[in-house]
C-alpha positions, 0 to 999 in steps of 0.5 A, a space after each residue: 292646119 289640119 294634124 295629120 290622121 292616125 299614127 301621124 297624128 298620134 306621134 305628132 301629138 307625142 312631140 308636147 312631151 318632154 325630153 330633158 337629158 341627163 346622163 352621168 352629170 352632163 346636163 342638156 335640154 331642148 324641150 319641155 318639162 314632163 307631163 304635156 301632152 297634146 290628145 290625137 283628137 286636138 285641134 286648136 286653131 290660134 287666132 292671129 296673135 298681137 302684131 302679126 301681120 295678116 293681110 301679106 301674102 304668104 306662100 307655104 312651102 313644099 314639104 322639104 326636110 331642114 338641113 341647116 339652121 341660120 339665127 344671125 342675131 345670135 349668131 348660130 349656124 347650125 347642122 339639123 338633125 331629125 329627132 323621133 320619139 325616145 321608147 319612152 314617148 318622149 320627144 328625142 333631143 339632139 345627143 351630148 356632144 362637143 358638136 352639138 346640133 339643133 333637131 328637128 321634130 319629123 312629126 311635125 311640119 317641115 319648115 314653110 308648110 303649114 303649120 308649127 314646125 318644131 326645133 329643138 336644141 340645148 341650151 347648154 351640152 354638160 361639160 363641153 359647156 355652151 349649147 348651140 341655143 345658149 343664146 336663145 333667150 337674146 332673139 328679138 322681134 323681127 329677127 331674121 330666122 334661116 331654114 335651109 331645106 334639103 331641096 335647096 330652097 330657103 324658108 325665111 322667118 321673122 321672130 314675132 315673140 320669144 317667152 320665157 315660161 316655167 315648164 310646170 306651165 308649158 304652153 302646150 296649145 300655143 306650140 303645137 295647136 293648129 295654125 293656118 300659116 306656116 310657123 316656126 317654134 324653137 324651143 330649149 331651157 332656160 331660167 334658173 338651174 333646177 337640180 339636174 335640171 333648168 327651171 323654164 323654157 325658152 320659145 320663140 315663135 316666128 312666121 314665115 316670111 311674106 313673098 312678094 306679090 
């Protein structure tokens, strides 16, 4: 995959910041902690990790903004908003509510391009309790995740691993570098509270699922 250029590119790169919402007590998190940032000029690209399958046939998909999000093995159906970037360059995350909703980062790819499209949610919503990834943490390899796109199409992934990593080492490259796939990163909170605040991330990454030939 190759980033997109000028301020594309530049917004996109902005996505590895981190937006952790804390408004008069009510805690929520879907994204990394400060400090991680992505250069315009970045362009990492991944080997095939551990256990990927490499030689199916993977179509990528047009460009098509996701409506809906569908993890059945955790039992999340959720609407899909379109996040931004906050005034201060953070990546926005979806707002405190008793509604919640995962967010979509624009900047990246819609799910099914080529490329890490990123999606965010909070693990918990303040005192309306439990995020819509409150369970994020339980998905497993193979797990089937659902992308339904404003064209009507579906783009099908499986889950290939899920990490939990402390946000003082976020790691940047393997969310947001360049890949040569269509890819999917969900990322919210996790771990021990820490403050105002949680300690860790939590990410699954996960693949596009092969068409058959």
């Amino acid at each position: 995959m190759t980033l997109p250029s000028g301020p594309a590119r530049r917004a996109f790169a902005a996505a590895a910041l981190a937006s952790v919402l804390v408004a008069g007590g009510a805690v929520g998190c879907g994204a990394p902690a400060p400090g991680h940032r992505v250069t315009a000029g970045h362009s990492a690209s991944a080997p095939a990790p551990a256990g990927r399958a490499t030689t199916a046939t993977v179509h990528a998909l047009a460009r098509s903004v996701p409506v809906r999000l569908e993890i059945p093995s955790i039992g999340v159906d959720t609407p899909v908003m379109r996040l931004g970037l906050a005034a201060d360059g953070t990546v926005q995350v979806p707002p405190i509510t008793s509604h919640d909703r995962a967010g979509w980062y624009r900047n990246s790819p819609t799910p099914g391009q080529v490329g890490p499209s990123v999606i965010l949610a909070h693990v918990t919503v303040g005192a309306y309790g439990d995020g819509v990834f409150r369970h994020l943490a339980q998905v497993h390899e193979g797990d089937r995740i659902v992308a339904r796109l404003e064209d009507g199409k579906d783009a099908v992934f499986a889950a290939r691993s899920v990490r939990t990593v402390a946000k003082s080492r976020f790691p940047t490259d393997a969310v947001y570098g360049d890949v040569d796939r269509p890819e999917l990163r969900l990322i919210t909170c996790g771990g021990p509270r820490s403050g105002d605040g949680y300690r860790d991330n939590v990410i699954v990454f996960a693949d596009l699922v092969p068409t058959a030939s």
